[in-house]
C-alpha positions in Angstrom: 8.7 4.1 -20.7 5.0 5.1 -21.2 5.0 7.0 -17.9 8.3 9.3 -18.4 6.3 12.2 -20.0 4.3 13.0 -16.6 5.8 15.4 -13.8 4.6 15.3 -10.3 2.1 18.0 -10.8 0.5 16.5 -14.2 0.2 12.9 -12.1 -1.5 15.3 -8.7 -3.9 16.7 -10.9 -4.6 13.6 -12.7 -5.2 11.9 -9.4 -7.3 14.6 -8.2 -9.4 14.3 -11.2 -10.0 11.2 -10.8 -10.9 11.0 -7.0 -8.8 7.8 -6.4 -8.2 9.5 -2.8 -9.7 12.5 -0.2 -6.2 14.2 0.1 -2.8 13.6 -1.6 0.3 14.1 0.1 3.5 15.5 -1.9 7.0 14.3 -0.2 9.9 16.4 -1.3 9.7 17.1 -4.9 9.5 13.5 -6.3 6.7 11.2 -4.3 2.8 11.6 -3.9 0.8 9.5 -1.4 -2.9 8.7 -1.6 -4.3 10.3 1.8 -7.9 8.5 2.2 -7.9 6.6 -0.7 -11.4 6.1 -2.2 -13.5 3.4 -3.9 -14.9 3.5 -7.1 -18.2 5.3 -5.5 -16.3 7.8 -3.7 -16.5 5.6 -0.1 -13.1 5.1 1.8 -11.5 3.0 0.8 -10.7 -0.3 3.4 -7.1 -0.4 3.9 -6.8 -2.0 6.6 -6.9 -6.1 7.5 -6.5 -8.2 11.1 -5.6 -11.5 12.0 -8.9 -12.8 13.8 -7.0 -14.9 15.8 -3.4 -13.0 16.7 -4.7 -9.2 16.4 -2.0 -8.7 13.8 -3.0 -6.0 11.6 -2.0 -4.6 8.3 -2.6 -1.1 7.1 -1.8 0.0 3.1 -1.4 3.0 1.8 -0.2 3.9 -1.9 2.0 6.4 -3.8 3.8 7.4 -6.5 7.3 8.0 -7.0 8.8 9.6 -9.7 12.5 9.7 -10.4 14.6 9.9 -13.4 11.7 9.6 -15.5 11.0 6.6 -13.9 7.7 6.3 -12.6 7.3 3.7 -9.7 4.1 2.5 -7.7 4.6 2.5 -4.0 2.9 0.2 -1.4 3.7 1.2 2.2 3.1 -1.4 4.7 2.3 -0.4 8.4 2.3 -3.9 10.8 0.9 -3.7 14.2 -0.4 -6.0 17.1 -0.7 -6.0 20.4 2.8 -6.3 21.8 3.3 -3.0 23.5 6.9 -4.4 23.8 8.4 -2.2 20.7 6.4 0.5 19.5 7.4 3.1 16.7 6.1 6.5 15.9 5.4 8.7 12.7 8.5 10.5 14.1 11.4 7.7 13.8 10.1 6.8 10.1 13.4 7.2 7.7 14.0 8.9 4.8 10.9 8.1 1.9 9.4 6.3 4.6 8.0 9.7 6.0 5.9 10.3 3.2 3.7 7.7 4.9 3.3 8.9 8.3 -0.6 9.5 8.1 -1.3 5.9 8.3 -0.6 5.8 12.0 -3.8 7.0 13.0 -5.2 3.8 14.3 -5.2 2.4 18.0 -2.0 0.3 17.4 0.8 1.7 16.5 2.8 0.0 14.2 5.7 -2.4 15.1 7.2 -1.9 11.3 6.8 0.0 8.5 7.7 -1.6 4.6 7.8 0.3 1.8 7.6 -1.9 -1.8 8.8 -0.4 -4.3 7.3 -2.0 -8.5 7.4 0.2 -11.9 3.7 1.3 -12.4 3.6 -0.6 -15.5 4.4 -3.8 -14.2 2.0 -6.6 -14.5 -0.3 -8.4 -12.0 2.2 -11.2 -11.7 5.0 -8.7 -11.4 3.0 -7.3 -9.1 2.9 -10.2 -7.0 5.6 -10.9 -7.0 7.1 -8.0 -5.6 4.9 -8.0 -2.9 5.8 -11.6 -2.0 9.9 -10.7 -2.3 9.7 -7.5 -0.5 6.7 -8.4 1.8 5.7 -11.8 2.4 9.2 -13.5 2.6 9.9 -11.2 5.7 10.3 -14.0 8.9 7.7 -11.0 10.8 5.2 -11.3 8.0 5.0 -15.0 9.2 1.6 -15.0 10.8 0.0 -14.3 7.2 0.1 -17.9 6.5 -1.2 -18.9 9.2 -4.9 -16.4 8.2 -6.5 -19.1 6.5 -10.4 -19.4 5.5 -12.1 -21.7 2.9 -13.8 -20.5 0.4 -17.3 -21.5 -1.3 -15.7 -24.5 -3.6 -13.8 -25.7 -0.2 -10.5 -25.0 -1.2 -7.8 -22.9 1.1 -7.0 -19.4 1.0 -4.5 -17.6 2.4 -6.8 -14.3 3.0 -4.8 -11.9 4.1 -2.1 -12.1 1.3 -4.8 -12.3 -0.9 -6.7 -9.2 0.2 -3.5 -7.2 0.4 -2.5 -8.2 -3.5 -5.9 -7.5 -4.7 -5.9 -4.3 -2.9 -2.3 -2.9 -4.6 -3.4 -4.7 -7.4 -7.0 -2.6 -7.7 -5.3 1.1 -6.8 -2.7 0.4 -9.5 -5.0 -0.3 -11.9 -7.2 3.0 -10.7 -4.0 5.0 -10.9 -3.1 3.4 -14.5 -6.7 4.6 -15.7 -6.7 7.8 -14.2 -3.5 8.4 -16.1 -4.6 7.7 -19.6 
């Protein structure tokens, strides 16, 4: 396990160091979240993505987790629209999912929260595929396939998906540098 050597305040400071975000959050003694996460240039960092046609938005935030020497890279998922029919609040968020509350700062709040769960040193494809068992096969994460644009050589992309795997995808690889 290359990662097993690193406690949670080696990782902080680590993070810090590099700037990946503007605050990091610690959550009981074993998970840090990226708070403002940051480009490469020190902007923030765009985290968050709408359906232009439904209003469905998707907000990501990342974190660490580390347990039993086991370090994991966390992706947590808020999902909101415009049905005011079921709402939920920072407060009602269980157990690890509380070390994401900051995230519900926009004007929606969120109908769901997911929290994916990948070793840091997985792969892209791992990666992806973690995000499409424990994200994009949920029947509410439906309207993702439905964001579709063509791109420059005319073929069909599924943008949202795309942005939100190139997104965990980036900050894993920032977090894998910044821990070298």
């Amino acid at each position: 396990m290359p990662y097993s050597h690193y406690t949670l305040e080696t990782l902080k400071a680590l993070i810090e160091r590099a700037s990946l975000a503007g605050y990091l959050y610690q959550h009981s003694n074993n998970i840090l979240v990226l708070q403002e996460a940051l480009n490469d240039d020190g902007s923030p960092l765009n985290n968050f993505v709408q359906h232009e046609l439904s209003a469905d938005q998707i907000g990501l935030q990342f974190g660490l987790q580390l347990l039993d020497n086991n370090l994991e890279f966390l992706i947590g998922v808020t999902h909101s629209n415009q049905d005011r029919g079921y709402e939920i609040g920072a407060g009602n968020l269980k157990g690890d999912q509380r070390a994401f509350n900051l995230l519900y700062a926009f004007y929606n709040f969120p109908k769901a929260f997911h929290l994916i769960h990948l070793p840091l040193a997985a792969n892209s494809t791992q990666l992806e595929d973690a995000i499409e068992q424990q994200l994009f096969q949920l029947a509410s994460m439906g309207f993702l396939d439905t964001a579709v644009k063509t791109n420059p050589m005319g073929e069909q992309v599924k943008w949202m998906k795309t942005f939100i795997v190139q997104a965990a995808l980036d900050m894993k690889v920032r977090i894998q540098t910044s821990l070298l």
